[in-house]
N, C-alpha and C positions, 0 to 999 in steps of 0.2 A: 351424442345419443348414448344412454346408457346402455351397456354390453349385454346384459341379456335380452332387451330388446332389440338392439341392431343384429344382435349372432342366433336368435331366437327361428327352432326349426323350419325350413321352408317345404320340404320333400319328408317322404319315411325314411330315407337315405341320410337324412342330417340327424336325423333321431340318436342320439348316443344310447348305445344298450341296446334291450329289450329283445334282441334277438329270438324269444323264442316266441314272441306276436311278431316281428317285423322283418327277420330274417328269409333265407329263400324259402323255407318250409315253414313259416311261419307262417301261424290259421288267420291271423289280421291281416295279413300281407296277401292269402288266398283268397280273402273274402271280397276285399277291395279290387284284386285284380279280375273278379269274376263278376263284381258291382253286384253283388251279392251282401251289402255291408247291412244290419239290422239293426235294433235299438242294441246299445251296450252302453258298461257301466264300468268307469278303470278306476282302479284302485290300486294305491301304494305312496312311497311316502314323496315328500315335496319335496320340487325340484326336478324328478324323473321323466319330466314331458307330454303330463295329462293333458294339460289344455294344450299343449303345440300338437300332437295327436291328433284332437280332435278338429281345429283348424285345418290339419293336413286333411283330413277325411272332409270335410266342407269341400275344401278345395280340388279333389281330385272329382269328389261325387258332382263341382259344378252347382250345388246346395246351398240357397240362401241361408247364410251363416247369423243365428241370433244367441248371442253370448250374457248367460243369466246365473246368478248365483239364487241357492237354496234360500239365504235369509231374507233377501228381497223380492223377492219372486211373488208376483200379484194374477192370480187365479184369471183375472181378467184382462190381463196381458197376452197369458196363453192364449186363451180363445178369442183374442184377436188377432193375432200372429196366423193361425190353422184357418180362423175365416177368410184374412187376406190372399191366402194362398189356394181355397178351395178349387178355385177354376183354373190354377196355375199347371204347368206341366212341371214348373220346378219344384219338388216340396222341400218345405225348410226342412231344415238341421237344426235342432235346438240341443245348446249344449248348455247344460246348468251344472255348477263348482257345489263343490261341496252337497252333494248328493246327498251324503248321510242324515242332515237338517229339514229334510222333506217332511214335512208333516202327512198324516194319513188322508187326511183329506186334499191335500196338492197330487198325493199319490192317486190318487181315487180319481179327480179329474182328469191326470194324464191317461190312466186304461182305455176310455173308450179310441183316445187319438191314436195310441201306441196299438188297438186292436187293429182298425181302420189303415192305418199306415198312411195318417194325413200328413206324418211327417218322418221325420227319425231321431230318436231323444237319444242325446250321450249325457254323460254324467260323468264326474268325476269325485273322489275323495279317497283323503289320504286315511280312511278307517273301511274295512271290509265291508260292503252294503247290502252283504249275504244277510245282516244281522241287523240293519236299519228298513230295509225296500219290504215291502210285504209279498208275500207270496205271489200274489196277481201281479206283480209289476214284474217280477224273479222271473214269472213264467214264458213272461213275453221281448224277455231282453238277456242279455250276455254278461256274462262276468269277466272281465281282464284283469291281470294282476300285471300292474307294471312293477319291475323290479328296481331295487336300489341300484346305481349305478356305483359299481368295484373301482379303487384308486386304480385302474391301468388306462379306465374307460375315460374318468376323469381326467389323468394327467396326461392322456391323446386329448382331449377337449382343450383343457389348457393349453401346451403346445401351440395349438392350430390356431388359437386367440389370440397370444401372445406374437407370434410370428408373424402375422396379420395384422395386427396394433403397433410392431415394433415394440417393444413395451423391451425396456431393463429390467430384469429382476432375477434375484441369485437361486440357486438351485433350493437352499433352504428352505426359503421361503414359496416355490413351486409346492413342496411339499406338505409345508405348514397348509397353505391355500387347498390341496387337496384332501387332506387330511382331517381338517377343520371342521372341512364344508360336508362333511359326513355322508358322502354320495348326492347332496343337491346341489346339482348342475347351478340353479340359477344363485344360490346362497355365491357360491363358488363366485360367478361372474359380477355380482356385485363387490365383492368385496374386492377382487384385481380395479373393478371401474373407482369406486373409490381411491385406491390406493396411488392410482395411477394420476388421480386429480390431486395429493396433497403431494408427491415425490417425482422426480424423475427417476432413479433410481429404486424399484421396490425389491425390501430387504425382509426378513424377517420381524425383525421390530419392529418395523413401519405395520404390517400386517397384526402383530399381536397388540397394538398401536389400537388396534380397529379391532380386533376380535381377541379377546385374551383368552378365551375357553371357545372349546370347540361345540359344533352347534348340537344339541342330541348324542346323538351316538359315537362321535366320534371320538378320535385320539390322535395323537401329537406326533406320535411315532408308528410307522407301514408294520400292517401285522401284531399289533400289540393289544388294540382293541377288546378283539374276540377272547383273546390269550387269558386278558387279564379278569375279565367279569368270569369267565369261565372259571376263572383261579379264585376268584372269590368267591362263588357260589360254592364251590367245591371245597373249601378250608371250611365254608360256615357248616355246610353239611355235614361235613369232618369233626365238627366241635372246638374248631382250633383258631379261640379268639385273634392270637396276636398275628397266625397267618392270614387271617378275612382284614382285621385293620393292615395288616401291611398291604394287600393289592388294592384296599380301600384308598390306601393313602397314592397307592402308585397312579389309579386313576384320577384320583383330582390333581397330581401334578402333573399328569397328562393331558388334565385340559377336558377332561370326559363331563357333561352334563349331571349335575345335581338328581337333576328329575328322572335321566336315564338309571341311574344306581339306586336309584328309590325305587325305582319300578321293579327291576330286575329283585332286588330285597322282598319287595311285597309279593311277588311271585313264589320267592323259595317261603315264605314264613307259609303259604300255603299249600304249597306243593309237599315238604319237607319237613313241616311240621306241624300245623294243619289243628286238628283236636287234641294233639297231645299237648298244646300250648295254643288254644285257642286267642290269648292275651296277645302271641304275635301277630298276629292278622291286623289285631287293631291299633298296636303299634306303628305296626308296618304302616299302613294305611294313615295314621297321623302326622308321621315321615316324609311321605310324599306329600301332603298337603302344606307341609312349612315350608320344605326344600322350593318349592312351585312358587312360595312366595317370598322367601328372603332370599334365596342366591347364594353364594359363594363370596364371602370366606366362611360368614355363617352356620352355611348348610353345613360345614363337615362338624359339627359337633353332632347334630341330631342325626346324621349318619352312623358317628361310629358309636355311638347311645345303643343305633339298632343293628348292628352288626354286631354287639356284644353280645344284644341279646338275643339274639338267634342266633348264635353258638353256642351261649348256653343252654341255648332251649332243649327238652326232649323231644328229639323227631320220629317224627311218623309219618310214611307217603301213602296211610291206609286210601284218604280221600280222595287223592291221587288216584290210584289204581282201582278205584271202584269206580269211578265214573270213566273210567276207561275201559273198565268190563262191560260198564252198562254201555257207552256209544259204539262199543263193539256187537254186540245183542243186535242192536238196531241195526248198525251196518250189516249186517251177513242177515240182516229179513227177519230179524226175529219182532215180529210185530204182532205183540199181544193183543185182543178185544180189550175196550173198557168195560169192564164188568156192569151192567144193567143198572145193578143197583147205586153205584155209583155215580150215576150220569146227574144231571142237571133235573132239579124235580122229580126226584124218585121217589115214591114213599115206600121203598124197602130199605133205604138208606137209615142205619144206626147210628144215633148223632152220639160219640162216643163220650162226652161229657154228661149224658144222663143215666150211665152208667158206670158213674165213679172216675170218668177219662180214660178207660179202654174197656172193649169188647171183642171179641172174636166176632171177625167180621175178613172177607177175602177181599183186595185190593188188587191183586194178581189174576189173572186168565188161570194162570199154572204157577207153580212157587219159582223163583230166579234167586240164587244167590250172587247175590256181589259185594255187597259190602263184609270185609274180613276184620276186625279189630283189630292193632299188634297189644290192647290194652297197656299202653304206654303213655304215662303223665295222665292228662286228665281224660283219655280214651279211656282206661280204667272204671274213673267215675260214669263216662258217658255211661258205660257199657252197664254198669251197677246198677244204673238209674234205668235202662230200656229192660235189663231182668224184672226189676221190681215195678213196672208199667203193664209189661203185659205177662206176668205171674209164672216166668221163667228162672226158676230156679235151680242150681245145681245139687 
């Protein structure tokens, strides 16, 4: 039997992590122990124990357990599932993968069942569903954030495998396999179960044999990870090409994902530099889309293309720190009216193109300042172009 099925969580207690839902003071661990459990929705990345979670919560609640992913998911499945069970004392559990894939209208059918409480909906996905779920579904179910599992969590998981399987294998290669596996448990378990069916003895190379780059996030070496994207965002923000290609270079021989160092790149080109070199963004963003499809040895050209160039770029974090002023506003209650005229069929509303493309006209309750210019690179231009729009001159 493959190992992550045979070693796959039976109790909250087999759960690796998560301590702060599953622990003694943990709110999942309080809610189940008072059968108090509601609709929720975990989120975080794969491997970390959504679906064994949720199985474990079937299984303690006693819950006929029906197991359903987002893209296959038939509207008329549901409401056969909630009819069979109407006169039941047991209500299902329905757990659907990949949550974020919900269409609005599957969303829409689940409300009335999730009001009613004809059953209890879990969900999972490895992307935040604060930002796919709508509102009415938000209101009536729980967010979790399962976390990534830390190599200490892991290489006690291993361990307990390996000693349990009898399994040979050198310390290296424990570490490779943790490492690798970039906090997912089950990545992790396949790869020992494989390794363990071509070798009796698993080495290192047996293992990069089977995985030569590490999955997403990871790195080759404990600790060096975080060290090193840190160190490269920071040289580029610096302007200091030949430092950004060298932890460039240190990551890809560590084994660090293509896609991962694209992302983190496309991040700073708009964090860091944003309108003063608007050309980054879409750089960046055409980086990520090769990287995603040629791979490695490939990808590190069009990498260090765009780490040059966003060292050379002129930075600016204006965009940055104005939408941080602005969801700051919000949070502390500062919640404007939509101004009337503004609204949907208004006719006091001034359509600013029959007026040469601007008019004085209020968009604000009260005036908010947030956005600052450092008029740096083409902020400059931006900024030229918004005086000369709305007849602000100095």
């Amino acid at each position: 039997m493959n190992l992550a099925i045979k070693y796959r969580p039976q109790s909250l207690d087999d759960i690796a992590g998560q301590e702060h839902l599953l622990g003694p003071e943990g709110v999942l661990r309080k809610l189940l122990d008072a059968n108090a459990i509601s609709h929720a929705f975990f989120y975080g990345p794969a491997g970390c124990g959504k679906t064994s979670l949720a199985r474990i919560i079937a299984k303690i609640t006693k819950s006929p357990f029906y197991d359903m992913n987002a893209t296959t998911l038939k509207i008329e499945e549901l409401r056969t599932i909630f009819k069979n069970h109407t006169n039941s004392l047991q209500k299902p559990l329905i757990f659907i993968d990949e949550v974020h894939r919900l269409s609005k209208t599957q969303q829409e059918v689940l409300l009335p069942f999730m009001e009613r409480y004809d059953g209890i909906i879990l969900g999972a996905s490895t992307e935040n569903p604060y930002y796919t779920l709508t509102s009415a579904v938000r209101s009536r179910s729980y967010l979790f954030e399962l976390r990534l599992l830390d190599n200490e969590q892991m290489l006690a998981l291993l361990e307990k495998i390996v000693s349990k399987e009898n399994m040979q294998i050198t310390d290296e290669a424990k570490q490779y396999a943790v490492h690798s596996s970039s906090g997912d448990a089950r990545a992790m378990l396949n790869l020992l179960d494989s390794a363990s069916r071509i070798t009796d003895l698993i080495t290192l190379d047996s293992l990069k044999s089977l995985r030569p780059f590490a999955l997403q996030s990871g790195s080759s070496e404990a600790g060096t990870h975080y060290d090193l994207a840190s160190a490269l965002i920071k040289s580029i923000r610096g302007s200091d090409i030949d430092a950004g290609l060298y932890y460039l270079a240190r990551l890809i021989e560590g084994g660090e994902n293509a896609a991962f160092i694209a992302r983190r790149l496309a991040i700073l080109a708009s964090e860091d530099i944003g309108n003063a070199n608007p050309n980054a963004l879409m750089l960046a963003s055409s980086v990520l889309n090769i990287v995603e499809h040629i791979g490695y040895p490939e990808a590190r050209i069009p990498l260090s293309q765009l780490v040059i160039y966003l060292a050379s770029s002129p930075k600016s974090n204006s965009a940055y720190a104005a939408i941080n002023d602005a969801q700051k506003c919000v949070q502390q209650g500062q919640i404007l009216a939509v101004p009337s005229h503004i609204k949907p069929n208004s006719n006091e509303y001034l359509y600013p193109h029959n007026f040469g493309g601007w008019c004085e006209q209020k968009y604000l309750e009260k005036p908010i300042s947030l956005y600052k210019s450092k008029l740096i690179g083409f902020e400059k231009t931006l900024n030229e172009w918004h005086e000369k729009i709305t007849f602000k001159t100095k």
